[in-house]
mmCIF file of the N, C-alpha and C atoms, coordinates in Angstrom:
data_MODEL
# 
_entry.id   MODEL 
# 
loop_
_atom_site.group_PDB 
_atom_site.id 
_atom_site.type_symbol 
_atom_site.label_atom_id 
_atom_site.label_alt_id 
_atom_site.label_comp_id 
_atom_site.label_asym_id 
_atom_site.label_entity_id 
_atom_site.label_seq_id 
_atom_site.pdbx_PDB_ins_code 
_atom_site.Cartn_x 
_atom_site.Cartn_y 
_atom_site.Cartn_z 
_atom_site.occupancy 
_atom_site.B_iso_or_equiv 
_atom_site.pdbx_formal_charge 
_atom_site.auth_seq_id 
_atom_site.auth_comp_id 
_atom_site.auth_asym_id 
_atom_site.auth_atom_id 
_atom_site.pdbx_PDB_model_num 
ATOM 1   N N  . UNK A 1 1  ? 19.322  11.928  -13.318 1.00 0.00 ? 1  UNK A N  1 
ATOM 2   C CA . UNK A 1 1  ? 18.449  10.789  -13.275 1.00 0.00 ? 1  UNK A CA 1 
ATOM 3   C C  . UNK A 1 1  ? 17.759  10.591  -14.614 1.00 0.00 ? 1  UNK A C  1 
ATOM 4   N N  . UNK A 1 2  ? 17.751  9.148   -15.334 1.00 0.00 ? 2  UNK A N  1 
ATOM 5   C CA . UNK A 1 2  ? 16.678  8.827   -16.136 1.00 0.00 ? 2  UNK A CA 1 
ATOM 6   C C  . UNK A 1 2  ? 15.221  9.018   -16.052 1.00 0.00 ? 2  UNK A C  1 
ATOM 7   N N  . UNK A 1 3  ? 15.103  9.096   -17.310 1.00 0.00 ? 3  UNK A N  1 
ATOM 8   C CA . UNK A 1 3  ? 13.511  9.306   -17.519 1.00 0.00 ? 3  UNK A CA 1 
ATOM 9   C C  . UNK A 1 3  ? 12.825  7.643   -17.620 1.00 0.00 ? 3  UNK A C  1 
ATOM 10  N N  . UNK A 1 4  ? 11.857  7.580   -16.620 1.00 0.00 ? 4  UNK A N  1 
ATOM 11  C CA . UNK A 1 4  ? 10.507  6.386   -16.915 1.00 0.00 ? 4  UNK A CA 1 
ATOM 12  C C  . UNK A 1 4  ? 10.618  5.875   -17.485 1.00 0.00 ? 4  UNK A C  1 
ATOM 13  N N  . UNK A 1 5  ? 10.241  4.904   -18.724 1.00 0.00 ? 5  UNK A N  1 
ATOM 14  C CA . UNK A 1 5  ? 10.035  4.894   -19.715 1.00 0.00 ? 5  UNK A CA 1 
ATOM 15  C C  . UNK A 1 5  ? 9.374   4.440   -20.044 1.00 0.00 ? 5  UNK A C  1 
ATOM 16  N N  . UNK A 1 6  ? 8.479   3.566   -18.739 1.00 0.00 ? 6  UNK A N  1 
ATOM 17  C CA . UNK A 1 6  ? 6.779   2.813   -19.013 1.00 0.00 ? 6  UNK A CA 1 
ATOM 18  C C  . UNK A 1 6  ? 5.510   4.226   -18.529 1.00 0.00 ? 6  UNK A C  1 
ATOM 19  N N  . UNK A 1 7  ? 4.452   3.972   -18.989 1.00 0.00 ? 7  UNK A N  1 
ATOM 20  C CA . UNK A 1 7  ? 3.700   5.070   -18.676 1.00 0.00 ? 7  UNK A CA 1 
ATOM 21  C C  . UNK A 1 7  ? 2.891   4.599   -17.340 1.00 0.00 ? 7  UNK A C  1 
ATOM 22  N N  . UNK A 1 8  ? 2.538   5.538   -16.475 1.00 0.00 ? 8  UNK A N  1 
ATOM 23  C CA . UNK A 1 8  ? 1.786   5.055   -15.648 1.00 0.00 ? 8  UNK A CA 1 
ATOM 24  C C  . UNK A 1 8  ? -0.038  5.694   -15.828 1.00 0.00 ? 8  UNK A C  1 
ATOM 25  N N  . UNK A 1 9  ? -0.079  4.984   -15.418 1.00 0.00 ? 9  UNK A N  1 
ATOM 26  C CA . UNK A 1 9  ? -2.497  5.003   -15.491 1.00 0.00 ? 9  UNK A CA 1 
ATOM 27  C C  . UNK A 1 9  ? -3.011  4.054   -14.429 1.00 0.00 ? 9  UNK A C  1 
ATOM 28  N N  . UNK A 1 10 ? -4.102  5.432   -14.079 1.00 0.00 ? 10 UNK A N  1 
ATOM 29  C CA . UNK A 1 10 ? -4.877  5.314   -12.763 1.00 0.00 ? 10 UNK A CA 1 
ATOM 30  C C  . UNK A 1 10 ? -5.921  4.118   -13.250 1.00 0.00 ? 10 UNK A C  1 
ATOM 31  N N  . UNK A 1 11 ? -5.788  3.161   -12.304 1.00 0.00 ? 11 UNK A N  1 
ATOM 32  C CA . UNK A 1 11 ? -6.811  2.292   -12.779 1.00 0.00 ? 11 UNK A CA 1 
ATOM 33  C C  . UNK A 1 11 ? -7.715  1.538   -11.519 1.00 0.00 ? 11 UNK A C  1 
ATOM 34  N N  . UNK A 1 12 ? -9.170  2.000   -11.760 1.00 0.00 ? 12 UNK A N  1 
ATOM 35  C CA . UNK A 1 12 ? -9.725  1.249   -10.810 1.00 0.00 ? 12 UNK A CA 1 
ATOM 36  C C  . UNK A 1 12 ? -10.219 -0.206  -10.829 1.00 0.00 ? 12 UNK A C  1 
ATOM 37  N N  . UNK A 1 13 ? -10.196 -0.970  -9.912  1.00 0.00 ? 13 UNK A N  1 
ATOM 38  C CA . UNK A 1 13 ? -10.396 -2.104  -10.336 1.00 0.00 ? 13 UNK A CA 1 
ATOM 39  C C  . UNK A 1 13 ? -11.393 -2.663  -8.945  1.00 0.00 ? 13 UNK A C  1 
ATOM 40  N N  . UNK A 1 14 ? -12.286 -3.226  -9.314  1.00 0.00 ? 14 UNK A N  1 
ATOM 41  C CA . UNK A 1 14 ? -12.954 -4.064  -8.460  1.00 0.00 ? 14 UNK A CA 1 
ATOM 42  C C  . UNK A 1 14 ? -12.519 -4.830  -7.071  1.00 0.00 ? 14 UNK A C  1 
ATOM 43  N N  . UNK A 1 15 ? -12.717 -4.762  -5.559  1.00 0.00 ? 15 UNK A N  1 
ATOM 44  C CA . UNK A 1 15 ? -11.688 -5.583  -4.975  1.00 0.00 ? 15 UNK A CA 1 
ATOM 45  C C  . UNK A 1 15 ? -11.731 -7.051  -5.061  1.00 0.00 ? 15 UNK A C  1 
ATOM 46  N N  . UNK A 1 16 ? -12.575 -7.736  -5.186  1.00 0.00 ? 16 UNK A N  1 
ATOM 47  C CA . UNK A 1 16 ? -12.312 -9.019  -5.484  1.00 0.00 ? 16 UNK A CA 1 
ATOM 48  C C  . UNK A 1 16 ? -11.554 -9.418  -6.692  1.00 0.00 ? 16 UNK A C  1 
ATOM 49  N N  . UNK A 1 17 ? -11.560 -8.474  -7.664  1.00 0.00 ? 17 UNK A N  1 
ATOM 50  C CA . UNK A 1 17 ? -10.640 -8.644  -8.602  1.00 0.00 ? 17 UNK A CA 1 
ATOM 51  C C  . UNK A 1 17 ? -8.954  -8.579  -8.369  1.00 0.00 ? 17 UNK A C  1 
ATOM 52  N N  . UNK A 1 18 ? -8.891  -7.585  -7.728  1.00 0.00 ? 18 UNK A N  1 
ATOM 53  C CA . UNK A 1 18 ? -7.660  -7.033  -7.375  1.00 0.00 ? 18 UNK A CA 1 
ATOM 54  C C  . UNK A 1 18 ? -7.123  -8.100  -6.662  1.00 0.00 ? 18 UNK A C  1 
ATOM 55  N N  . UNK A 1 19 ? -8.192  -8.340  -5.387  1.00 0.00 ? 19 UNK A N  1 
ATOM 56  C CA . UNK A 1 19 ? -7.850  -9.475  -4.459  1.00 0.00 ? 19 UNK A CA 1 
ATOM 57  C C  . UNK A 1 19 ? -7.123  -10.699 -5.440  1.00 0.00 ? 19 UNK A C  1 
ATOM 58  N N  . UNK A 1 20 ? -7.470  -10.998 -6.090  1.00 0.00 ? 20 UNK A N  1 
ATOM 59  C CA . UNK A 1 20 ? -7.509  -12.364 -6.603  1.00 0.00 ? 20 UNK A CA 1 
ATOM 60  C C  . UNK A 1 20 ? -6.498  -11.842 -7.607  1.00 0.00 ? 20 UNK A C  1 
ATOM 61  N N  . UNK A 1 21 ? -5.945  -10.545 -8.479  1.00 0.00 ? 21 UNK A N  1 
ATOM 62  C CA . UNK A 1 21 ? -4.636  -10.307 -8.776  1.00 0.00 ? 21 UNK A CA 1 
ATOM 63  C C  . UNK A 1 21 ? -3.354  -10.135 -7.833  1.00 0.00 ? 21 UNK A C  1 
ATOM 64  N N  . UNK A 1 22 ? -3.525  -9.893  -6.747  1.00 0.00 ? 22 UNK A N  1 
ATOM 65  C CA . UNK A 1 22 ? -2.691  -9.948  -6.105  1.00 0.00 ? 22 UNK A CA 1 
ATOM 66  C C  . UNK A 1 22 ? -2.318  -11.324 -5.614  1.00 0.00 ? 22 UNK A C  1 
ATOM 67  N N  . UNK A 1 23 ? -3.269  -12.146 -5.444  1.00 0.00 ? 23 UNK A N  1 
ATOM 68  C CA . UNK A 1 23 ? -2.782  -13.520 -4.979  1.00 0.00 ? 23 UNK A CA 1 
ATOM 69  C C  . UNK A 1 23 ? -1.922  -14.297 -6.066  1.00 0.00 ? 23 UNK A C  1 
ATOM 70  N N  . UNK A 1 24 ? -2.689  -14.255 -7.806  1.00 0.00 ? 24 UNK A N  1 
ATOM 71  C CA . UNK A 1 24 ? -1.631  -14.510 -8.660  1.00 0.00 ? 24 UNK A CA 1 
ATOM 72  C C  . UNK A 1 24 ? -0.233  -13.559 -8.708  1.00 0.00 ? 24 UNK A C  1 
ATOM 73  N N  . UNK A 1 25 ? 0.517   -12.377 -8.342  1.00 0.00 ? 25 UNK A N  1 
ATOM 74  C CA . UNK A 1 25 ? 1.109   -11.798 -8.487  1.00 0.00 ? 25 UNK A CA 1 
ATOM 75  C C  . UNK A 1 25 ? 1.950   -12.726 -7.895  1.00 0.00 ? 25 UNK A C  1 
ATOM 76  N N  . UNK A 1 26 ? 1.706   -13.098 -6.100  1.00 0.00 ? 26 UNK A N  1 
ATOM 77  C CA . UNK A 1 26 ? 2.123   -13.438 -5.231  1.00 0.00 ? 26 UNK A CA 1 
ATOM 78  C C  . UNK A 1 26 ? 2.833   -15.081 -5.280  1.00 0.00 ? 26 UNK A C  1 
ATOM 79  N N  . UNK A 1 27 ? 1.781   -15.579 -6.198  1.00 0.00 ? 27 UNK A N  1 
ATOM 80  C CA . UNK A 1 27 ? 1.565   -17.185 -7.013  1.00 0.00 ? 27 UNK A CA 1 
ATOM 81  C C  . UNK A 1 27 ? 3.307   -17.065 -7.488  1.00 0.00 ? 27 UNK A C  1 
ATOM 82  N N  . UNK A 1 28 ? 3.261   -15.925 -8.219  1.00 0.00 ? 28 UNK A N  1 
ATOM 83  C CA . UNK A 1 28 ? 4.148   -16.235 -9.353  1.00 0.00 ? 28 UNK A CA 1 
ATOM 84  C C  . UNK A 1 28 ? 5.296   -15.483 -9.781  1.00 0.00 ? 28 UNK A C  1 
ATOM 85  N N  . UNK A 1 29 ? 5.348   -14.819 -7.946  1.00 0.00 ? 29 UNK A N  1 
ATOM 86  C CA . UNK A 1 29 ? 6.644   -13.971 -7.414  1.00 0.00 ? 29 UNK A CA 1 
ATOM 87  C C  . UNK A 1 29 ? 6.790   -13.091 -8.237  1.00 0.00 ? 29 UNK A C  1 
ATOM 88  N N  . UNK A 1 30 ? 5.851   -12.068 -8.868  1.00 0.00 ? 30 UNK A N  1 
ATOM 89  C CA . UNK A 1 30 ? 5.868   -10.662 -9.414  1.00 0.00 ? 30 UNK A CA 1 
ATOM 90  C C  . UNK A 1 30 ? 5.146   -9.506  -8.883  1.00 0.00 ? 30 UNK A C  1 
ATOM 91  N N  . UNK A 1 31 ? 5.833   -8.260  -9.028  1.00 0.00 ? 31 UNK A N  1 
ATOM 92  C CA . UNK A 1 31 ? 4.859   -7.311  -8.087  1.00 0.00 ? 31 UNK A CA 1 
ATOM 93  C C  . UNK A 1 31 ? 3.570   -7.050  -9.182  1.00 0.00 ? 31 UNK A C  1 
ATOM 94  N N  . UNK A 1 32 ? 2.643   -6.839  -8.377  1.00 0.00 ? 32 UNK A N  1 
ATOM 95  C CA . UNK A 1 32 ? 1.473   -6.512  -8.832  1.00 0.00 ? 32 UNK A CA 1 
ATOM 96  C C  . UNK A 1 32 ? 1.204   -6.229  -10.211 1.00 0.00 ? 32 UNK A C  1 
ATOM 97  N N  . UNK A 1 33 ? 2.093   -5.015  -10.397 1.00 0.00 ? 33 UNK A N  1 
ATOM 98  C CA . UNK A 1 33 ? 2.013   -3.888  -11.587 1.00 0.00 ? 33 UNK A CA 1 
ATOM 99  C C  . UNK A 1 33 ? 2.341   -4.769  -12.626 1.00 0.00 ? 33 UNK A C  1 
ATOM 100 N N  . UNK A 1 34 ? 3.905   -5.673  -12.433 1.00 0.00 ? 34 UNK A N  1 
ATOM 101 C CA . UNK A 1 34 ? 3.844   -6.281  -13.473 1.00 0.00 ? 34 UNK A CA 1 
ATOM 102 C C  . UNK A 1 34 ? 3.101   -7.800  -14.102 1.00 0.00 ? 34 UNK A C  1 
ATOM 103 N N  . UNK A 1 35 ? 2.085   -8.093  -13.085 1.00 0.00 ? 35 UNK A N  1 
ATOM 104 C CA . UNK A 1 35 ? 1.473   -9.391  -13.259 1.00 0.00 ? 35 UNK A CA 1 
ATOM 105 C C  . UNK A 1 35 ? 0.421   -8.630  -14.290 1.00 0.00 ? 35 UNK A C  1 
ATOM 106 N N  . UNK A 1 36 ? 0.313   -7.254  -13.547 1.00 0.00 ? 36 UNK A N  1 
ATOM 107 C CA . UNK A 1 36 ? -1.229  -6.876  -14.729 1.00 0.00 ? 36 UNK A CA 1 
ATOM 108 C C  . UNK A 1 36 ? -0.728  -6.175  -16.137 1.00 0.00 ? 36 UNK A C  1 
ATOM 109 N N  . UNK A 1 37 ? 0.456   -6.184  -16.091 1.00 0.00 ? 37 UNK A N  1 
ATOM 110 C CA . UNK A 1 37 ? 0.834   -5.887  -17.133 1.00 0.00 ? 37 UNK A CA 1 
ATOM 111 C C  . UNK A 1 37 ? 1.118   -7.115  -18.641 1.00 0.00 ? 37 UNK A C  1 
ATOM 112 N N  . UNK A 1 38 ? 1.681   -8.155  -17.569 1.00 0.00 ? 38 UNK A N  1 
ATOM 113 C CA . UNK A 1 38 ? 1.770   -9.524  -18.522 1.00 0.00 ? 38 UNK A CA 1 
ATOM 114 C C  . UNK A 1 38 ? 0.677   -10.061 -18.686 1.00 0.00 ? 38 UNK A C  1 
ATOM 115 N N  . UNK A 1 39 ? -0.467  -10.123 -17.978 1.00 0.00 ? 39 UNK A N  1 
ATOM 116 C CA . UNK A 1 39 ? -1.928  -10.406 -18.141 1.00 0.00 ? 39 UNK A CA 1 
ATOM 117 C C  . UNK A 1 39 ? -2.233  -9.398  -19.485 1.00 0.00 ? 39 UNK A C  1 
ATOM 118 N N  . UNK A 1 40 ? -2.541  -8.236  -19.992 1.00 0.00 ? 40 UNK A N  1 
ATOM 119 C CA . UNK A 1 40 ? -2.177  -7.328  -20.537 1.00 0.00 ? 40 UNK A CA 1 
ATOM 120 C C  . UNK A 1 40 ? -1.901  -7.524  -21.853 1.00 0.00 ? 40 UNK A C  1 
ATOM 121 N N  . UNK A 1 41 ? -0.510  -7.994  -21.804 1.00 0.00 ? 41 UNK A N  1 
ATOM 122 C CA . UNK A 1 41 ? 0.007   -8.437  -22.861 1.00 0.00 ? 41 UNK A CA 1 
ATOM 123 C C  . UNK A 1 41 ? 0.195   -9.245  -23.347 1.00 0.00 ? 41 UNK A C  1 
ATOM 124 N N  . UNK A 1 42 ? -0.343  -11.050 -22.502 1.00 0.00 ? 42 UNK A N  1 
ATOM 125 C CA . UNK A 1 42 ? -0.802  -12.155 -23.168 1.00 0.00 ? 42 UNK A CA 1 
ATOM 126 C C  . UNK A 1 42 ? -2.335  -11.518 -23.804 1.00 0.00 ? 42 UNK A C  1 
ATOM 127 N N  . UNK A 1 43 ? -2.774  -11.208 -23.574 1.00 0.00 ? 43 UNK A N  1 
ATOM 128 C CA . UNK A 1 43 ? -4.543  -10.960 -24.376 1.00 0.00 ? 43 UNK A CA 1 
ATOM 129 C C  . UNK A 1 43 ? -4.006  -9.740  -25.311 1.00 0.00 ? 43 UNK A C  1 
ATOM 130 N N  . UNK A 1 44 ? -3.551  -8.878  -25.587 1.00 0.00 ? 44 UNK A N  1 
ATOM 131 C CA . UNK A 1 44 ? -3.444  -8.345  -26.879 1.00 0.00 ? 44 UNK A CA 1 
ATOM 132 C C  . UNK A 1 44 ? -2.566  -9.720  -27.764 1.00 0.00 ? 44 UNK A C  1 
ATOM 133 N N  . UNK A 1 45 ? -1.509  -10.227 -27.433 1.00 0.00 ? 45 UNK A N  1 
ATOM 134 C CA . UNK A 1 45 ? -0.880  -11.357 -28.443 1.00 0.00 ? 45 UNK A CA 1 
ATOM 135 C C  . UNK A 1 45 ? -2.057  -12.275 -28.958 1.00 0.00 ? 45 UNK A C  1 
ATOM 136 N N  . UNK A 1 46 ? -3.151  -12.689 -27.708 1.00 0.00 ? 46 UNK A N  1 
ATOM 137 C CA . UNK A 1 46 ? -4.204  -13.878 -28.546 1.00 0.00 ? 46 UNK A CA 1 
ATOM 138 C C  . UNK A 1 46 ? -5.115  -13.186 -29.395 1.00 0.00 ? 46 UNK A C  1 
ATOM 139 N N  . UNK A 1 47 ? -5.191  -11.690 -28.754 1.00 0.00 ? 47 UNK A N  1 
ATOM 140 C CA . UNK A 1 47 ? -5.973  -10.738 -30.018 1.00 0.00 ? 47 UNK A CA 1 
ATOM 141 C C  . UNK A 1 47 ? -5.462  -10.428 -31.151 1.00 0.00 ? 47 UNK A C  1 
ATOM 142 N N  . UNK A 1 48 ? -3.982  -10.566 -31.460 1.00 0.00 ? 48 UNK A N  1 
ATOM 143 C CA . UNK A 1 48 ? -3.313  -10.078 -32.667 1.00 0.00 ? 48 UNK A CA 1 
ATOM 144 C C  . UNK A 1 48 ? -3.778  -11.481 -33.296 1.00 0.00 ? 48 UNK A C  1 
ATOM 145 N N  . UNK A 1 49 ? -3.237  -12.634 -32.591 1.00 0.00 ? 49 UNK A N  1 
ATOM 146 C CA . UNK A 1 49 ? -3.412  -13.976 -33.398 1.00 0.00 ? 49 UNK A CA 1 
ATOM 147 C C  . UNK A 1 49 ? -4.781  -14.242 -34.132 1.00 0.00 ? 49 UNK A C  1 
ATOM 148 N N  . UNK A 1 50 ? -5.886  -13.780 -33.843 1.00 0.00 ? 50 UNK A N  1 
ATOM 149 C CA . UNK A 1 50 ? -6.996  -14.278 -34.468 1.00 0.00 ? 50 UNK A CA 1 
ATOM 150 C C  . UNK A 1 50 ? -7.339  -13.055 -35.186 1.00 0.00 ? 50 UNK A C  1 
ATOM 151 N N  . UNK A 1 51 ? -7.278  -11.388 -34.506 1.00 0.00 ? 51 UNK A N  1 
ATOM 152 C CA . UNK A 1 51 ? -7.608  -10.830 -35.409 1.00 0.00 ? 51 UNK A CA 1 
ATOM 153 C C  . UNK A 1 51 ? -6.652  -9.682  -36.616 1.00 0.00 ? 51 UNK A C  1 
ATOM 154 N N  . UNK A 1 52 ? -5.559  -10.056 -35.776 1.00 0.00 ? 52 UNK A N  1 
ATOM 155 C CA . UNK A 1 52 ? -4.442  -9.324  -36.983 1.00 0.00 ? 52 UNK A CA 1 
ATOM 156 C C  . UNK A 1 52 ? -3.145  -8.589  -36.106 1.00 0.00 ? 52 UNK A C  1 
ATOM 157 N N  . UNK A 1 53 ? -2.204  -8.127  -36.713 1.00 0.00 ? 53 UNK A N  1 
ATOM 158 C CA . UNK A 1 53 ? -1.550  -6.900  -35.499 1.00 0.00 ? 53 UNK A CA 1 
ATOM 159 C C  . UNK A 1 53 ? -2.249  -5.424  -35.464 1.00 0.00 ? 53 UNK A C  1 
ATOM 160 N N  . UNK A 1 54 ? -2.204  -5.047  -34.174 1.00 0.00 ? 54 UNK A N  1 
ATOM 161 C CA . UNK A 1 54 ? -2.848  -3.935  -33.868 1.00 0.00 ? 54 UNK A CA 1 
ATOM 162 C C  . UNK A 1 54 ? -1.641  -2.595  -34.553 1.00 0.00 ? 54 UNK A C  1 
ATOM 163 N N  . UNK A 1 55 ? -1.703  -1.924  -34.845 1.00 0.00 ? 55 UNK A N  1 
ATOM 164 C CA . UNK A 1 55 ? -1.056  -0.892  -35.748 1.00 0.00 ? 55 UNK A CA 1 
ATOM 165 C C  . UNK A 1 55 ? -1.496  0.995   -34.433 1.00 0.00 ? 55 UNK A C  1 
ATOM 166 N N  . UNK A 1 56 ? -1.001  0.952   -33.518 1.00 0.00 ? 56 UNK A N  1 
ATOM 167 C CA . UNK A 1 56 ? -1.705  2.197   -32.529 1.00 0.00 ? 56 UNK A CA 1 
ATOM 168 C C  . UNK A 1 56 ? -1.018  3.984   -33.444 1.00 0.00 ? 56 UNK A C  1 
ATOM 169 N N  . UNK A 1 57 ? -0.631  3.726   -34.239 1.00 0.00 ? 57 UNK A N  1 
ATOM 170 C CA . UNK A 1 57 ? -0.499  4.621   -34.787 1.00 0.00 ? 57 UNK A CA 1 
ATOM 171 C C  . UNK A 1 57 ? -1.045  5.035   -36.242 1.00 0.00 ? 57 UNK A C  1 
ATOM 172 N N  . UNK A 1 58 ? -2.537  3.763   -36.034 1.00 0.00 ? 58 UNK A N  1 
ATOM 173 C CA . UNK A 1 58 ? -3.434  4.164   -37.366 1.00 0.00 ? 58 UNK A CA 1 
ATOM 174 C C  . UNK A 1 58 ? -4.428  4.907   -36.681 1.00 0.00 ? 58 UNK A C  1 
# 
């Protein structure tokens, strides 16, 4: 068997928050994990755009 290759992290989250991620998940026919993941990764892209690329190995 292959290895993972996304990492997983415990994350708590508020339930009305959650609530209301799961309904967009549901919106937009993705499981959970990956709606909060593309949420995620649209806001680091508008953060690179205004303040630069992030470099995680400085």
């Amino acid at each position: 068997m292959g290895e993972y290759k996304n990492k997983t992290y415990p994350l708590r989250l508020d339930n009305n928050l959650m609530d209301k991620l799961r309904k967009l998940a549901e919106q937009e026919d993705r499981p959970l994990s990956k709606q909060i993941e593309r949420i995620v990764r649209e806001y680091i892209q508008a953060y690179e755009q205004e303040h630069g690329e992030i470099n995680p190995d400085e």
